[in-house]
C-alpha positions as CSV (number, residue, x, y, z in Angstrom):
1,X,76.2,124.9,88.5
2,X,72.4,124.7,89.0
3,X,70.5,125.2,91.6
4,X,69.9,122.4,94.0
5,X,65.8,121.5,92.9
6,X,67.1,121.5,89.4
7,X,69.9,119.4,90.2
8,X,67.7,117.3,92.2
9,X,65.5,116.8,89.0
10,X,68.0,116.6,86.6
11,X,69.2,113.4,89.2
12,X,66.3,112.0,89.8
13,X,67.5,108.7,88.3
14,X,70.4,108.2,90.6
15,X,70.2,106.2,93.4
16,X,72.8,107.0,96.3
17,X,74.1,104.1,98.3
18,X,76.8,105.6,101.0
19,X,78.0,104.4,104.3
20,X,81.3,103.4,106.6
21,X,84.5,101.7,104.9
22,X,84.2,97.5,105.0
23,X,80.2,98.1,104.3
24,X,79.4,96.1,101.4
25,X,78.5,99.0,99.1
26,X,80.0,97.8,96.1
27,X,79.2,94.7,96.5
28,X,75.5,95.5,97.1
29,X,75.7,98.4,94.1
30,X,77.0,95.8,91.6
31,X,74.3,93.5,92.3
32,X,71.4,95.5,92.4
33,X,73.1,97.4,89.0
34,X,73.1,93.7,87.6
35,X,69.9,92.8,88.9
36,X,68.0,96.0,87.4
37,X,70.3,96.9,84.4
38,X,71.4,99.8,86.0
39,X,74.8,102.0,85.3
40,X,77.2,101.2,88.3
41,X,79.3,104.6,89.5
42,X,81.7,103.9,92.2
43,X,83.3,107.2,93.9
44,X,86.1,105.3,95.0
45,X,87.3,104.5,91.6
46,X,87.6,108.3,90.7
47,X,89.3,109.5,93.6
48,X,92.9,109.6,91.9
49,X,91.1,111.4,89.0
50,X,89.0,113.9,90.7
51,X,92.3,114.5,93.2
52,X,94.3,115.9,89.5
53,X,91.1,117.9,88.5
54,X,91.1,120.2,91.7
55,X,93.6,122.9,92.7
56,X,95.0,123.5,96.5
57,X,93.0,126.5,96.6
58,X,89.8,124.3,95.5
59,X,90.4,121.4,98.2
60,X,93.4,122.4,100.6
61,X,93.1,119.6,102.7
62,X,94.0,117.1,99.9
63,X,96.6,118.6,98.7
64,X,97.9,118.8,102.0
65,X,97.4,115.0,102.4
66,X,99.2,114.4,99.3
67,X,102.0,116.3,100.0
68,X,102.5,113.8,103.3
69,X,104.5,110.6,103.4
70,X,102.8,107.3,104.2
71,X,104.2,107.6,108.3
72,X,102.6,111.5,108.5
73,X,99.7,110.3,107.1
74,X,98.7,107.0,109.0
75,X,101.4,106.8,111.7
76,X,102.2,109.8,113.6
77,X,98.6,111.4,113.6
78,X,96.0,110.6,115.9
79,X,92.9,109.2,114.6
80,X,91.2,111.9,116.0
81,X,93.1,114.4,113.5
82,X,93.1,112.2,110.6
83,X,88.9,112.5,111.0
84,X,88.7,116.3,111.0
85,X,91.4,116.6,108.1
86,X,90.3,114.0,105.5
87,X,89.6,115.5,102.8
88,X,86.9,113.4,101.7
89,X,85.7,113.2,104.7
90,X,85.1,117.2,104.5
91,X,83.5,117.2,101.2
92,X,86.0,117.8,98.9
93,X,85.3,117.1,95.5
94,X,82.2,116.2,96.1
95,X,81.5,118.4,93.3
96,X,83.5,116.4,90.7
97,X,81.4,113.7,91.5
98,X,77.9,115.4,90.7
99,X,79.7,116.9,87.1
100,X,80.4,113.8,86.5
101,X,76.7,112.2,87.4
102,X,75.0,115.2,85.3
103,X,77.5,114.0,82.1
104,X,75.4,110.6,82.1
105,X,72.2,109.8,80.4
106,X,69.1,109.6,82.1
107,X,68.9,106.0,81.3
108,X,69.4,103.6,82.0
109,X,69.3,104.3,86.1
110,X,72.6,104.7,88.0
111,X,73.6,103.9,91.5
112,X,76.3,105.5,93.0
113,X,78.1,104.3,96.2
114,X,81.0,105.2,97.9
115,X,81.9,106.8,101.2
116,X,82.6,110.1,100.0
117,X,78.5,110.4,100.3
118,X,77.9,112.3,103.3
119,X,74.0,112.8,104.0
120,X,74.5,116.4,104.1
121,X,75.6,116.7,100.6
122,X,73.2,114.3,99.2
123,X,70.0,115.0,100.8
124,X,69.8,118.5,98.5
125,X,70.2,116.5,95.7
126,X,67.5,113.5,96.5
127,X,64.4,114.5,94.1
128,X,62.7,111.1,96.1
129,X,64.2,110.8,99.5
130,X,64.2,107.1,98.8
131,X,66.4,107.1,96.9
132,X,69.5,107.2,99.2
133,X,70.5,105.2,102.1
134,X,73.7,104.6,104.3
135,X,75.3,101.4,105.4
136,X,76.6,101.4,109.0
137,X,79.4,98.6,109.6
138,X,79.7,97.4,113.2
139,X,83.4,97.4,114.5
140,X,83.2,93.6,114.1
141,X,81.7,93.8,110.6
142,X,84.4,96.0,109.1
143,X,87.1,94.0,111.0
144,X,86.2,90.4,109.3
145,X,85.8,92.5,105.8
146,X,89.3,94.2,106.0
147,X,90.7,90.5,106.8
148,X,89.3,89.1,103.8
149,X,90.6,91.5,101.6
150,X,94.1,91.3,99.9
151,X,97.5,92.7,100.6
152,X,97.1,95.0,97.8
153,X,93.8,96.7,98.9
154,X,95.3,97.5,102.6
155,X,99.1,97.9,100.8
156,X,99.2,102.0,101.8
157,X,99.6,100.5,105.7
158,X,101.7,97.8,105.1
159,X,104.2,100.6,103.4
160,X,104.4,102.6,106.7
161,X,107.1,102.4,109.4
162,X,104.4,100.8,112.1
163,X,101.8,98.7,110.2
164,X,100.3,97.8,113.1
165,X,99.6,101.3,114.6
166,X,98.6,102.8,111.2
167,X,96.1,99.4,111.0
168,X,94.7,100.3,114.8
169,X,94.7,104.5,113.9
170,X,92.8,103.5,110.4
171,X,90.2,101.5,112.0
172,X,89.8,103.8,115.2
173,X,89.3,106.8,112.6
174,X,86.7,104.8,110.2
175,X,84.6,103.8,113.6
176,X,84.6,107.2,114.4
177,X,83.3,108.3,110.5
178,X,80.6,105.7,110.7
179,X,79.3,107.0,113.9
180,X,79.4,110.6,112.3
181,X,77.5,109.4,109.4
182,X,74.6,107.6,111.9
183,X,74.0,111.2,113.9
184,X,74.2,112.8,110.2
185,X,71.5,110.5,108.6
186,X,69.5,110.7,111.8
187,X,69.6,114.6,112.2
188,X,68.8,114.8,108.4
189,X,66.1,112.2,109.0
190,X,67.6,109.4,106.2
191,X,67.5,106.0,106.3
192,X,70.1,104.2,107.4
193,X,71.0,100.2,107.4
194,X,73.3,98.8,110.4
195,X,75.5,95.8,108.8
196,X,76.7,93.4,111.4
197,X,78.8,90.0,111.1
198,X,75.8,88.3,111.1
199,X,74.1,90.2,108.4
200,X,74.4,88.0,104.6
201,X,74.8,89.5,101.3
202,X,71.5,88.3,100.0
203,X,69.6,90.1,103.1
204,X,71.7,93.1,102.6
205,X,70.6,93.5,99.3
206,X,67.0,93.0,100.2
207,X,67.5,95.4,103.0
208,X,68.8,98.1,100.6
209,X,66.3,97.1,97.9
210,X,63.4,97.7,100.4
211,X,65.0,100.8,101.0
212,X,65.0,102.3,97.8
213,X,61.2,100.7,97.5
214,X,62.3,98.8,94.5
């Protein structure tokens, strides 16, 4: 792969919008993508893929994680441990991602959000640093979103021996990321966007507009 100023240029029509799980990225990603005419490229919607094109020698600690059963994932680990193993969380495939950015044409401009953007990754890649920015859920923010989500979207917990724990684990471990991701943005001097339960969709996407000087 290239170097990191001419993947930087070769990218310099992506906008990167990262951040905490229960964040509002795709919601704020498929309204600014409407709102401009942009291409829309959501990480989470490749993860299945991107876990079949990497081998355990490429990303160990997903292929570990998929070798677990729902309880040895969510259940019996601390949420301590489930931060430090994650595999997206570490940066695997993070690669697959940036193949599958430099595959697209330069126009019309895409905007790609998921979690699986971690600052340190990104910022090599920002021709403009404006062009990035990470949304920081409060505790209370990513609780009301997870309750207004379906059964389906939160099914991998309900399909553990202890629901309840695996819910209290998952949340404990996602507070922890998003407080990772603030000292990560702030070290690397990015902008970042705090997203409370008072915060609405319309500001967000104002907020994150400004951000990316729009």
């Amino acid at each position: 792969m290239a170097d990191a100023a001419e993947l930087a240029a070769r990218l310099r029509h992506v906008f990167w919008l990262g951040g905490g799980s229960g964040a509002g990225k795709s919601t704020i990603a498929r309204r600014l993508a409407d709102r401009h005419g942009w291409r829309r490229y959501a990480t989470d919607d490749v993860m299945r893929e991107h876990a079949g094109r990497t081998t355990p020698e490429e990303a160990p600690f997903l292929h570990r994680f998929i070798a677990m059963d729902m309880d040895e994932r969510w259940v019996n680990r601390s949420p301590e441990v489930m931060l430090e193993t994650f595999h997206w969380f570490r940066g695997e495939g993070f690669g697959l991602i940036v193949e599958d950015l430099l595959r697209l044409p330069p126009e019309p401009c895409v905007i790609v959000e998921g979690f699986r953007l971690l600052p340190r990754l990104v910022k090599p890649l920002l021709d403009a640093p404006e062009h990035a920015v990470w949304l920081l859920p409060t505790p209370d923010f990513r609780q009301a979103a997870i309750r207004s989500r379906s059964a389906a979207e939160e099914g991998f917990v309900r399909r553990t021996s202890d629901p309840a724990r695996a819910g209290r684990n998952l949340a404990e471990r996602d507070r922890m990321f998003t407080t990772r991701l603030e000292k990560e943005a702030e070290r690397l001097r990015l902008p970042t966007i705090e997203v409370d339960t008072m915060t609405t969709e319309d500001a967000l996407a104002e907020r994150v507009s400004r951000a990316f000087r729009l």
